[in-house]
PDB file of N, H, CA, C and O in Angstrom:
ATOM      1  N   UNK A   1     181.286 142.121 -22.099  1.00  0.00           N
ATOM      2  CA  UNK A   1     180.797 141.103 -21.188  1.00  0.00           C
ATOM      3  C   UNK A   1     179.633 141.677 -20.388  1.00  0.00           C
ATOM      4  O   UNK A   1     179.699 142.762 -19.810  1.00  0.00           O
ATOM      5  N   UNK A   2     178.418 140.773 -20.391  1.00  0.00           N
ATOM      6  H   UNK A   2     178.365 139.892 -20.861  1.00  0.00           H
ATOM      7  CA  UNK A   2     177.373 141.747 -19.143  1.00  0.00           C
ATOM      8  C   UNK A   2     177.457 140.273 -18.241  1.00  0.00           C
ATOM      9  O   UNK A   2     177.641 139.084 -18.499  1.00  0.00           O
ATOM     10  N   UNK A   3     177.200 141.125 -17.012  1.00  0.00           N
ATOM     11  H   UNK A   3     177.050 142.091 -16.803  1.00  0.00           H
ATOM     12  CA  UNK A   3     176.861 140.583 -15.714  1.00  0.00           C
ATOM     13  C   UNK A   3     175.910 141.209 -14.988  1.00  0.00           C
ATOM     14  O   UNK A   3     175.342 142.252 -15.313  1.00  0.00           O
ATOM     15  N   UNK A   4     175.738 140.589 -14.023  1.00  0.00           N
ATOM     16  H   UNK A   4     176.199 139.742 -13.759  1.00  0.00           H
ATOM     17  CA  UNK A   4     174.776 141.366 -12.968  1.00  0.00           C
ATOM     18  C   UNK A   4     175.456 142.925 -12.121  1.00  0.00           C
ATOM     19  O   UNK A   4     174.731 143.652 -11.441  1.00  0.00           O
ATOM     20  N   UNK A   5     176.672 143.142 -12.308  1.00  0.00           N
ATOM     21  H   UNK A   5     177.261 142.552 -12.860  1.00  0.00           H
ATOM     22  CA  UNK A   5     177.241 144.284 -12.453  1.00  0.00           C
ATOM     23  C   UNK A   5     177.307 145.208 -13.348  1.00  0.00           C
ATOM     24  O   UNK A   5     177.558 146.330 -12.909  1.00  0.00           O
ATOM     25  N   UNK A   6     177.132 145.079 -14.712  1.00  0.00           N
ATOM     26  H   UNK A   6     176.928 144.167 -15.069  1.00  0.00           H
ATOM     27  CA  UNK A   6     176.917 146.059 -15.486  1.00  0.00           C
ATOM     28  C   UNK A   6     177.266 145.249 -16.875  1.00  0.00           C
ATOM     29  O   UNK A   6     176.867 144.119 -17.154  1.00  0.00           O
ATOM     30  N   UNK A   7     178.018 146.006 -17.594  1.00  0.00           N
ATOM     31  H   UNK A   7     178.342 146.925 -17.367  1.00  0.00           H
ATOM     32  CA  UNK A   7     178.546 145.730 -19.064  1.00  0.00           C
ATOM     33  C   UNK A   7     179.757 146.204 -19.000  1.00  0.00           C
ATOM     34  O   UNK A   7     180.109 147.331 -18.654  1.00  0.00           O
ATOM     35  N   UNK A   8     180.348 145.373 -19.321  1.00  0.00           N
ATOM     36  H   UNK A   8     180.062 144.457 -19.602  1.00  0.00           H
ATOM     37  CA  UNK A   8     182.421 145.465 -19.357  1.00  0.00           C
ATOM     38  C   UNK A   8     182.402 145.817 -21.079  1.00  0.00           C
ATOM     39  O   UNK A   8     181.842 145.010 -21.821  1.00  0.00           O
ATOM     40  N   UNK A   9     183.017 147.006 -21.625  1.00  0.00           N
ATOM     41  H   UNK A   9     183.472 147.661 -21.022  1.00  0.00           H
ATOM     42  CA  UNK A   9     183.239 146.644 -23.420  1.00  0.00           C
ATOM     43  C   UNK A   9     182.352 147.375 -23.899  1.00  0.00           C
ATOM     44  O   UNK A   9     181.679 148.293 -23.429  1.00  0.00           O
ATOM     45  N   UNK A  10     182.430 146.710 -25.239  1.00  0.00           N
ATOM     46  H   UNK A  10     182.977 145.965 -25.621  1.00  0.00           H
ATOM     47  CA  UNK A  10     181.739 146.636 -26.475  1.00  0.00           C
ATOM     48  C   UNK A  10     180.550 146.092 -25.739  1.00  0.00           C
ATOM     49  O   UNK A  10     180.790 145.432 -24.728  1.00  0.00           O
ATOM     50  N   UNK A  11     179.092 146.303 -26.160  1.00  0.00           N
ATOM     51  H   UNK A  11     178.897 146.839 -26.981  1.00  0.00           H
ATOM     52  CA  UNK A  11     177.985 145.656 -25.729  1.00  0.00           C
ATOM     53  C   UNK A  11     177.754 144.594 -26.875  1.00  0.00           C
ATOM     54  O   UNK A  11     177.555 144.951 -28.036  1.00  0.00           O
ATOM     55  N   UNK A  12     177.791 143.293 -26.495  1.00  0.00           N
ATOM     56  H   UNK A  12     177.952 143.002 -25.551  1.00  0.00           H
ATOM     57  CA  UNK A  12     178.483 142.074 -27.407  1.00  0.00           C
ATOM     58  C   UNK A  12     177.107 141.495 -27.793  1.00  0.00           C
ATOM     59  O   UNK A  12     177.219 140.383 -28.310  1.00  0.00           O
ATOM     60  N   UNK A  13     175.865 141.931 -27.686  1.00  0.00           N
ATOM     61  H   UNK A  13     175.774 142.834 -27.266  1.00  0.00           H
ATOM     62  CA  UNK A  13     174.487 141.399 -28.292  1.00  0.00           C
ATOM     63  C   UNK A  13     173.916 142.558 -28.882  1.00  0.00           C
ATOM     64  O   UNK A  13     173.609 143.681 -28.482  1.00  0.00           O
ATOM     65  N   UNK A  14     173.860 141.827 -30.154  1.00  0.00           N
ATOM     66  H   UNK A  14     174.109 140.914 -30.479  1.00  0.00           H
ATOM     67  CA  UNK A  14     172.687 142.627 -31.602  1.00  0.00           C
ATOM     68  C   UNK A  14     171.392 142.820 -31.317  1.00  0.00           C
ATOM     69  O   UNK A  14     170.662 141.900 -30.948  1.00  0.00           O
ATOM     70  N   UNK A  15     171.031 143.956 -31.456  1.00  0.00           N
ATOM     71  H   UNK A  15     171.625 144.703 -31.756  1.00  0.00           H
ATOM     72  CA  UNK A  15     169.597 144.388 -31.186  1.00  0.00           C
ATOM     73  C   UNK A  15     168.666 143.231 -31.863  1.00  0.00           C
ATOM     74  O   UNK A  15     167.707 142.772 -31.242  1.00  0.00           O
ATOM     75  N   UNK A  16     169.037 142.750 -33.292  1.00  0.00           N
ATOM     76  H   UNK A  16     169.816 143.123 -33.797  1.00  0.00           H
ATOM     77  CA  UNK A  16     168.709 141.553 -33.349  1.00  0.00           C
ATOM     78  C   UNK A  16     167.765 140.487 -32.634  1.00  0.00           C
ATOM     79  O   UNK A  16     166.579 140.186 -32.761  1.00  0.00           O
ATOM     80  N   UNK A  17     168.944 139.993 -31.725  1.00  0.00           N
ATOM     81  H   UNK A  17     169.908 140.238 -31.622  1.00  0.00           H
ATOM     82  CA  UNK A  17     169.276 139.071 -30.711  1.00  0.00           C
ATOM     83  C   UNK A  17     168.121 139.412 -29.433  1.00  0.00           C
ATOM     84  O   UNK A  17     168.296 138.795 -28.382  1.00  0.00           O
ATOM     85  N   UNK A  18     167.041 140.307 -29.510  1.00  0.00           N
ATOM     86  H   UNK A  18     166.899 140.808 -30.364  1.00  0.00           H
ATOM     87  CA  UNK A  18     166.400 140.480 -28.535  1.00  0.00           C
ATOM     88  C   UNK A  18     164.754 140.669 -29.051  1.00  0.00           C
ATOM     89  O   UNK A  18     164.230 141.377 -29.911  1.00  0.00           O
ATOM     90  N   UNK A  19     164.313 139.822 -28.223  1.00  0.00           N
ATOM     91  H   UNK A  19     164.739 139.248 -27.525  1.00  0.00           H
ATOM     92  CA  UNK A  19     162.219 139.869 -28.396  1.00  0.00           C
ATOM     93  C   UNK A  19     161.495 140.318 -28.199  1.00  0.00           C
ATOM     94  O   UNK A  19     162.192 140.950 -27.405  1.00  0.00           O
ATOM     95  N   UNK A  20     160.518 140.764 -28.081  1.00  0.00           N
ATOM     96  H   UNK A  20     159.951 140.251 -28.726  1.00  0.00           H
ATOM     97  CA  UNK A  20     159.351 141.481 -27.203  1.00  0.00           C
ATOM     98  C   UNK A  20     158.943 140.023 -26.670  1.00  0.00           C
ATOM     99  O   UNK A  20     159.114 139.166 -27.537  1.00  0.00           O
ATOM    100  N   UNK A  21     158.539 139.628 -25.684  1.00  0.00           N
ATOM    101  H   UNK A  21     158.400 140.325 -24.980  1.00  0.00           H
ATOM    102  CA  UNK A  21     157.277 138.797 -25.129  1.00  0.00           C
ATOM    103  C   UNK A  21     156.384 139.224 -24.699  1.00  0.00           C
ATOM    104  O   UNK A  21     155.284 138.697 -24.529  1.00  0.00           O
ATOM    105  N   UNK A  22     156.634 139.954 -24.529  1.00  0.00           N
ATOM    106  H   UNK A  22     157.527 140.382 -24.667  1.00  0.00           H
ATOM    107  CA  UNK A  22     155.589 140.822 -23.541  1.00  0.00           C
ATOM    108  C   UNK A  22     155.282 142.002 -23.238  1.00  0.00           C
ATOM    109  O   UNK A  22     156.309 142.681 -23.242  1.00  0.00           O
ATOM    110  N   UNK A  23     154.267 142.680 -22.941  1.00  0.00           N
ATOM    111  H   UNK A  23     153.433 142.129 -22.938  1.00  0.00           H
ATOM    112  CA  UNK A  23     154.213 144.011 -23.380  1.00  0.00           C
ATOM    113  C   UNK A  23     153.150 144.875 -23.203  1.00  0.00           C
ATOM    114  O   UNK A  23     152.753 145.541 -24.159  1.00  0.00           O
ATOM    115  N   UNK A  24     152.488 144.984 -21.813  1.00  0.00           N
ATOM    116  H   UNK A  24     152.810 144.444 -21.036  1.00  0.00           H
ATOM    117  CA  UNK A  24     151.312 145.630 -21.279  1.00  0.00           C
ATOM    118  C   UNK A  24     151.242 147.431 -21.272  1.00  0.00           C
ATOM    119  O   UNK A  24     150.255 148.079 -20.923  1.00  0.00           O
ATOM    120  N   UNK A  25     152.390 147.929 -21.689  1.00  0.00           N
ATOM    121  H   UNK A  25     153.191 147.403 -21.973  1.00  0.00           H
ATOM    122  CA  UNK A  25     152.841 149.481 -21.604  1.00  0.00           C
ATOM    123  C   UNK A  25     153.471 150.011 -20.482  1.00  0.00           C
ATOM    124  O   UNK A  25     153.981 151.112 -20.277  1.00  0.00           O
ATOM    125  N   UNK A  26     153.276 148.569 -19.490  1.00  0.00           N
ATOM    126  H   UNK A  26     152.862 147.675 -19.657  1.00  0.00           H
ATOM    127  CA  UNK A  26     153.757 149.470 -18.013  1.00  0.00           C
ATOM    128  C   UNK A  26     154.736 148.340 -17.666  1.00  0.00           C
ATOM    129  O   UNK A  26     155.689 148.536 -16.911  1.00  0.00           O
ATOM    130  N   UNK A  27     154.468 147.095 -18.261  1.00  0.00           N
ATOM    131  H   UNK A  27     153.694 146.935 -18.875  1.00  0.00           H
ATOM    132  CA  UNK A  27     155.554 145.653 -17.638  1.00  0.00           C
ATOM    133  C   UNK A  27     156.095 145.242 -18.873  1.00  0.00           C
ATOM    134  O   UNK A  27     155.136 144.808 -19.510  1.00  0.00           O
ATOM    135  N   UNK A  28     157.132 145.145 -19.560  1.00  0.00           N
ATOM    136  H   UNK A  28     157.912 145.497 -19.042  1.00  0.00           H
ATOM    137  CA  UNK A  28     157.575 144.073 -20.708  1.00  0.00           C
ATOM    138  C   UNK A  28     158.471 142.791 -20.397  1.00  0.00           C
ATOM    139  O   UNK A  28     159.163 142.968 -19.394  1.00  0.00           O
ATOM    140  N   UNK A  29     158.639 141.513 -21.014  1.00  0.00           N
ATOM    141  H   UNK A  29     158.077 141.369 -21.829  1.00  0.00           H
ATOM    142  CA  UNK A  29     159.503 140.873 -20.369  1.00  0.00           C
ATOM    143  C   UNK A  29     160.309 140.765 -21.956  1.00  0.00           C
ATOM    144  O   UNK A  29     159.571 140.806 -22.940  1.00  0.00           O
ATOM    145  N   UNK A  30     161.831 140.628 -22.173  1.00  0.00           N
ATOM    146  H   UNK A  30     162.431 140.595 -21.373  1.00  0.00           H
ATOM    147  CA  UNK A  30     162.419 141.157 -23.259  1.00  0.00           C
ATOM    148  C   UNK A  30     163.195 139.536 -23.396  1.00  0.00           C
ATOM    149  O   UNK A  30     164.147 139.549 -22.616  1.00  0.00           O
ATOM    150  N   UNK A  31     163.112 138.253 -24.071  1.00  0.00           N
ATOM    151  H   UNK A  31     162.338 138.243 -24.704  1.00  0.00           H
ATOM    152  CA  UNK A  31     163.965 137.433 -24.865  1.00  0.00           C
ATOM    153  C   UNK A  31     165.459 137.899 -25.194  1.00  0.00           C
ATOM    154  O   UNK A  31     165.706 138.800 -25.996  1.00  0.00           O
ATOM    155  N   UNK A  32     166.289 137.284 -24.584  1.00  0.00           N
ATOM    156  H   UNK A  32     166.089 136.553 -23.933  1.00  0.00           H
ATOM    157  CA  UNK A  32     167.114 137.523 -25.074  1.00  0.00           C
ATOM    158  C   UNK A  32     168.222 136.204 -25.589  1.00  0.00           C
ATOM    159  O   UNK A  32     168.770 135.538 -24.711  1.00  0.00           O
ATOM    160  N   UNK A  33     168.492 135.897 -27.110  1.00  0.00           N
ATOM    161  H   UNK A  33     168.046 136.438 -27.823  1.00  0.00           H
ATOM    162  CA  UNK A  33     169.127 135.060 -27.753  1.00  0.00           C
ATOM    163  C   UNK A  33     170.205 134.920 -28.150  1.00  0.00           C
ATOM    164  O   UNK A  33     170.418 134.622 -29.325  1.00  0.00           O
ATOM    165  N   UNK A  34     170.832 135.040 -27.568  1.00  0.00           N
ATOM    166  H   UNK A  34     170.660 135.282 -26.613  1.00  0.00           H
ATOM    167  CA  UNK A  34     172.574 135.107 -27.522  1.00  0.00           C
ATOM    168  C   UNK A  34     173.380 134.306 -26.713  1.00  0.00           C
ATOM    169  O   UNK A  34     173.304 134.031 -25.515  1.00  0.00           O
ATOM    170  N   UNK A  35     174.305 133.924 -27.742  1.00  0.00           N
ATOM    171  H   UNK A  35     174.366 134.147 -28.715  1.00  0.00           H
ATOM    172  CA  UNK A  35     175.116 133.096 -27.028  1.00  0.00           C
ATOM    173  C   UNK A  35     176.214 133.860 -25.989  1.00  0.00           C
ATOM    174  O   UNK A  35     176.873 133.530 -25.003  1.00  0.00           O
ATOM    175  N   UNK A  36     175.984 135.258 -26.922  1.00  0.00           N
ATOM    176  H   UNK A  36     175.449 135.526 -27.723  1.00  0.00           H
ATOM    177  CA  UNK A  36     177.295 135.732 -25.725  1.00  0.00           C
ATOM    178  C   UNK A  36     177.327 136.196 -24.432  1.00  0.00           C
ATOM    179  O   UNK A  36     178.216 136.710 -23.753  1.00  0.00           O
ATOM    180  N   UNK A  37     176.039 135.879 -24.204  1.00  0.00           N
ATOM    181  H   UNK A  37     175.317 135.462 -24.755  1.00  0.00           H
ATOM    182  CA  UNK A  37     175.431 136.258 -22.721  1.00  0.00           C
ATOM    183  C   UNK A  37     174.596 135.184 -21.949  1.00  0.00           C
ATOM    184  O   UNK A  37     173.657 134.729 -22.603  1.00  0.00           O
ATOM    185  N   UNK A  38     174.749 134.714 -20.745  1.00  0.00           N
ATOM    186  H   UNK A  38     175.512 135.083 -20.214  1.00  0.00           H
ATOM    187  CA  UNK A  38     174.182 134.397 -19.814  1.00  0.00           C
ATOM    188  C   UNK A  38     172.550 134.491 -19.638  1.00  0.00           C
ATOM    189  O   UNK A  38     171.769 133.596 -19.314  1.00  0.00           O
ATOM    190  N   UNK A  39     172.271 135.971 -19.981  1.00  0.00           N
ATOM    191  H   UNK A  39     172.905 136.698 -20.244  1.00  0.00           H
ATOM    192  CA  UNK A  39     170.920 136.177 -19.694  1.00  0.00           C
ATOM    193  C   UNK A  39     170.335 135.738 -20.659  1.00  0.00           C
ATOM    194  O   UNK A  39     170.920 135.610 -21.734  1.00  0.00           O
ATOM    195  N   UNK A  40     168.997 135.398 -20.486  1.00  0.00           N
ATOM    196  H   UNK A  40     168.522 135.503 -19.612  1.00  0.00           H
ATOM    197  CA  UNK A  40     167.893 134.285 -21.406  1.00  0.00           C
ATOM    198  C   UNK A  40     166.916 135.651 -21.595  1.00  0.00           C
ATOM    199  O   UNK A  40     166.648 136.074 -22.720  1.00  0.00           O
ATOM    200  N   UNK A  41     166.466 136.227 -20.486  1.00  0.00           N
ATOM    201  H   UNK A  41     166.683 135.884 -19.572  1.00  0.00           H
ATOM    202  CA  UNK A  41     165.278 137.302 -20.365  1.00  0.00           C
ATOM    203  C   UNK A  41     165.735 138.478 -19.535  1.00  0.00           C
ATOM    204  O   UNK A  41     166.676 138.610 -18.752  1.00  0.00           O
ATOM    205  N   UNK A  42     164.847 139.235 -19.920  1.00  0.00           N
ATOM    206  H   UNK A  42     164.083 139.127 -20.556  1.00  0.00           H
ATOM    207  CA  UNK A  42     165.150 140.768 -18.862  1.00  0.00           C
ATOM    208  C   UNK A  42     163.867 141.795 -19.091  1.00  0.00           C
ATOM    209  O   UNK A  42     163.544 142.400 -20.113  1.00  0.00           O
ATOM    210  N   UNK A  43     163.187 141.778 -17.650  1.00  0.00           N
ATOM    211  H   UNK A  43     163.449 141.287 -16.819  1.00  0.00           H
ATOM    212  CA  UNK A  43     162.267 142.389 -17.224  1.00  0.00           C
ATOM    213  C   UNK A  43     162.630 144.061 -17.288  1.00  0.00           C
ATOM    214  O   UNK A  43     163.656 144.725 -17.141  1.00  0.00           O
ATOM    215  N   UNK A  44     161.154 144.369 -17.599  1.00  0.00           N
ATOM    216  H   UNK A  44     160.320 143.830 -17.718  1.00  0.00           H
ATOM    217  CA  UNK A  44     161.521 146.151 -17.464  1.00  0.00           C
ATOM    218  C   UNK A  44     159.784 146.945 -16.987  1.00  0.00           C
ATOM    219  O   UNK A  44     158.708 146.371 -17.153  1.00  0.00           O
ATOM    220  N   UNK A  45     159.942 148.184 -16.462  1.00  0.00           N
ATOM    221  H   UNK A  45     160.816 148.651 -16.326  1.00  0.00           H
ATOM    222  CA  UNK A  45     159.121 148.319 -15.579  1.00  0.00           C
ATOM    223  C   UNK A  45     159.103 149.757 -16.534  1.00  0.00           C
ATOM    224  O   UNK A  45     160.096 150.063 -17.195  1.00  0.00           O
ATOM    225  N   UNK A  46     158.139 150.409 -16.527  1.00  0.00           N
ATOM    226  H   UNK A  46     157.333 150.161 -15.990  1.00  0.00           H
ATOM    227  CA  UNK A  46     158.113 151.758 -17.073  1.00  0.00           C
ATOM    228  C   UNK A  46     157.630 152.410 -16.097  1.00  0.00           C
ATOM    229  O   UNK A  46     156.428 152.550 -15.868  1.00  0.00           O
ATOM    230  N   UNK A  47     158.918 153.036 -15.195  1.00  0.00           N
ATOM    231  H   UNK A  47     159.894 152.923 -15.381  1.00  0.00           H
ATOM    232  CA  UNK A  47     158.482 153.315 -13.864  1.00  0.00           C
ATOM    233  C   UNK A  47     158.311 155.319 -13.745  1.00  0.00           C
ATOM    234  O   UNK A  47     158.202 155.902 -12.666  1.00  0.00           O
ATOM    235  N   UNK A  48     158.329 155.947 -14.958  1.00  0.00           N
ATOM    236  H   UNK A  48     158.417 155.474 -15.834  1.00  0.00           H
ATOM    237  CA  UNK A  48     158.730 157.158 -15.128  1.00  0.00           C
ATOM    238  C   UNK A  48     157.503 157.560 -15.913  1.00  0.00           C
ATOM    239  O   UNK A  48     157.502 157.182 -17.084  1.00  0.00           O
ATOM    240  N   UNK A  49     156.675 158.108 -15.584  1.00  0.00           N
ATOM    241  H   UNK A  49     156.676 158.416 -14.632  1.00  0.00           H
ATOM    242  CA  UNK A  49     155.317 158.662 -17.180  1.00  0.00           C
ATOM    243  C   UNK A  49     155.485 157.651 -17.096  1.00  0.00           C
ATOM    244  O   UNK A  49     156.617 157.168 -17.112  1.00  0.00           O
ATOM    245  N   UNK A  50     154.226 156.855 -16.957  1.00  0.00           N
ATOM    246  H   UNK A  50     153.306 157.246 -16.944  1.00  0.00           H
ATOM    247  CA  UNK A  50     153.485 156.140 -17.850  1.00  0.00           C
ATOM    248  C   UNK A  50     152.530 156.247 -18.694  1.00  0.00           C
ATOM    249  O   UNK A  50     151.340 155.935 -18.654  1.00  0.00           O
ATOM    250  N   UNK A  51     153.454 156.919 -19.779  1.00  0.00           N
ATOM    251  H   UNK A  51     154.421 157.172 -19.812  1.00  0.00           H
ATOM    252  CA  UNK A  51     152.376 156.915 -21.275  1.00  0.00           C
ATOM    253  C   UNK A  51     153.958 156.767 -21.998  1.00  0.00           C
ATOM    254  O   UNK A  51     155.008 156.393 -21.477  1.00  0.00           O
ATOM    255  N   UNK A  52     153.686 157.197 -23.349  1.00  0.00           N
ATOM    256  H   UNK A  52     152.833 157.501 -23.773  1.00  0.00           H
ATOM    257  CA  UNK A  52     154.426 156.720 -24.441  1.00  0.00           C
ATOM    258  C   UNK A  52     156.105 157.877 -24.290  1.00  0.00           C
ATOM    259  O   UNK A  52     157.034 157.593 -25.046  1.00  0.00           O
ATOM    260  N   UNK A  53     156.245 158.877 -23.456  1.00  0.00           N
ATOM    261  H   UNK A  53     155.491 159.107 -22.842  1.00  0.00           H
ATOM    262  CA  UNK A  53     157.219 159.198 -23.167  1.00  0.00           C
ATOM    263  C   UNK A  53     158.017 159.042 -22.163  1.00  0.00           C
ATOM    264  O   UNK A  53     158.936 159.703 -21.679  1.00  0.00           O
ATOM    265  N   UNK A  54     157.388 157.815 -21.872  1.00  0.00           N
ATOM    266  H   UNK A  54     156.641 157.279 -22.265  1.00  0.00           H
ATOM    267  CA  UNK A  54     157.670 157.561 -19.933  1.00  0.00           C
ATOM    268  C   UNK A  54     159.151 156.202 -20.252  1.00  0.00           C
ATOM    269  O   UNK A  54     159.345 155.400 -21.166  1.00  0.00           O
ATOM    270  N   UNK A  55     159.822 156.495 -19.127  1.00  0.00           N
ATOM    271  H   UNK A  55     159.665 157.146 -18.384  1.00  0.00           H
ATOM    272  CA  UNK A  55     161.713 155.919 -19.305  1.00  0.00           C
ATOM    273  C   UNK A  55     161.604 154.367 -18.824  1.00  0.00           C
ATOM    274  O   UNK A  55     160.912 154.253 -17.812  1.00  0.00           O
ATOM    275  N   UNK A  56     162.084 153.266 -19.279  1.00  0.00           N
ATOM    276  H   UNK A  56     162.646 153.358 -20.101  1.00  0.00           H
ATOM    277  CA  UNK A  56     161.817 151.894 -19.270  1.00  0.00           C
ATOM    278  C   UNK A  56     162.844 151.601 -17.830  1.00  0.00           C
ATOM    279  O   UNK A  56     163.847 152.309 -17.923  1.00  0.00           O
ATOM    280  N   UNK A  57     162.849 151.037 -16.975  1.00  0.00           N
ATOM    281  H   UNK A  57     162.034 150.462 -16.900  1.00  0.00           H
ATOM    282  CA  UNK A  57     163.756 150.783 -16.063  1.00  0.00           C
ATOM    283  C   UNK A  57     163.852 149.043 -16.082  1.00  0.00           C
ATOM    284  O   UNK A  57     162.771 148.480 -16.254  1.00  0.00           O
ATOM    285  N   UNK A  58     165.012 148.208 -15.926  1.00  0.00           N
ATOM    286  H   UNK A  58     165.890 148.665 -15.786  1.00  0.00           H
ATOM    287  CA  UNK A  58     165.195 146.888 -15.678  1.00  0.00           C
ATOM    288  C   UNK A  58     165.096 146.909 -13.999  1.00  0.00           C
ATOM    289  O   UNK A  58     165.720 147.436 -13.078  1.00  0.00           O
ATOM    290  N   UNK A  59     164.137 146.173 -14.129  1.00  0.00           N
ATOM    291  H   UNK A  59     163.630 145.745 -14.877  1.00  0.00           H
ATOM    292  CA  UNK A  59     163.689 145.282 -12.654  1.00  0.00           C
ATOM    293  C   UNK A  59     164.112 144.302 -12.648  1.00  0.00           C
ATOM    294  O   UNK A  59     163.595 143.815 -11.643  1.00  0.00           O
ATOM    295  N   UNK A  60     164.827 143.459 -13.126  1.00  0.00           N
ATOM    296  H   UNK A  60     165.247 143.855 -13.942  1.00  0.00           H
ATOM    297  CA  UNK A  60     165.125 141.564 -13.184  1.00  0.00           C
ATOM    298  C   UNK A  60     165.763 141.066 -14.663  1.00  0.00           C
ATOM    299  O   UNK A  60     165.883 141.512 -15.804  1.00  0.00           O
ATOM    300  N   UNK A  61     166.041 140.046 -14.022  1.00  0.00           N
ATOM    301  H   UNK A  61     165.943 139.684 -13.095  1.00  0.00           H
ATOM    302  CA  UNK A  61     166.893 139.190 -15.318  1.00  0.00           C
ATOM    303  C   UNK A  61     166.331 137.762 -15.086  1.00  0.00           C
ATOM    304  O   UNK A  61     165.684 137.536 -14.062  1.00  0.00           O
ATOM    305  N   UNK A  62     166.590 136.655 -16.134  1.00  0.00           N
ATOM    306  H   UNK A  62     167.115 136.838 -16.965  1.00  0.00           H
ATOM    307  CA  UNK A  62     166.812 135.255 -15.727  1.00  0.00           C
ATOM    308  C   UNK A  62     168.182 135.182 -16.263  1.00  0.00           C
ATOM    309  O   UNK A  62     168.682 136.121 -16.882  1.00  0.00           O
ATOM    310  N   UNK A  63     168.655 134.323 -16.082  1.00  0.00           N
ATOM    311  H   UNK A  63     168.249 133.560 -15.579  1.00  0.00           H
ATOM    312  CA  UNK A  63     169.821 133.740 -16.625  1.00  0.00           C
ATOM    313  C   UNK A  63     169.865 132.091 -17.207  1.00  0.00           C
ATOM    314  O   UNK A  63     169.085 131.222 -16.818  1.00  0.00           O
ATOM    315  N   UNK A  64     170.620 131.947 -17.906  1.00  0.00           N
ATOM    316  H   UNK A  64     171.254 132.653 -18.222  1.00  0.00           H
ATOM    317  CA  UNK A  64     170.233 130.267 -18.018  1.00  0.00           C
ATOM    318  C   UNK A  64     170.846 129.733 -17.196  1.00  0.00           C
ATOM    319  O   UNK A  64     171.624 130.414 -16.529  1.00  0.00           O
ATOM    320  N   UNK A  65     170.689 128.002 -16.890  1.00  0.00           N
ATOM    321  H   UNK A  65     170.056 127.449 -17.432  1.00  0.00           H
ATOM    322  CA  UNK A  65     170.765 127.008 -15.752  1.00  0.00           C
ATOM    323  C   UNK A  65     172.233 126.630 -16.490  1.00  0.00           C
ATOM    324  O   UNK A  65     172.507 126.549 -17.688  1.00  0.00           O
ATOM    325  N   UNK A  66     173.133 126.414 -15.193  1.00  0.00           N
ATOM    326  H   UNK A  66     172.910 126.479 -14.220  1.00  0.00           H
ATOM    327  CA  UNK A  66     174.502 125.943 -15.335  1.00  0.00           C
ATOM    328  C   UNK A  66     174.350 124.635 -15.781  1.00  0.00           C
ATOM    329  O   UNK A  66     173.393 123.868 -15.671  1.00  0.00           O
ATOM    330  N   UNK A  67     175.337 124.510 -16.252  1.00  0.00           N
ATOM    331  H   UNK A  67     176.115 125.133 -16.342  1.00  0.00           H
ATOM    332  CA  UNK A  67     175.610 122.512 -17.106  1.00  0.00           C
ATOM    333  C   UNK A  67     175.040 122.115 -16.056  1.00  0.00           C
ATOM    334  O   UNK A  67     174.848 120.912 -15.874  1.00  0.00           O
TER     335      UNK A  67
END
């Protein structure tokens, strides 16, 4: 299960199941298509080296809109 707390389990979405949209080297915003999760998207910041060995950090999520 993921939440805005972490990941409970098995991590229940296939690498698959996830996009690039976006992708400047320093900001990406990441699609995510799964039913078994809440989250729609998830932002990431490459806040460590910024060049090609530098560590991706999540800054944000969306989630989808309740019924």
């Amino acid at each position: 299960r993921i939440t805005p707390e972490g990941i409970i389990g098995d991590y229940p979405v296939e690498y698959d199941d996830f996009t690039i949209n976006e992708n400047n080297g320093v900001r990406a915003k990441i699609a995510v298509n799964s039913e078994k999760t809440d989250i729609k998207a998830v932002y990431l910041e490459r806040l460590i080296r910024q060049d090609d060995t530098g560590v991706w950090t999540v800054t944000g999520y969306d989630v989808s809109p309740l019924p």
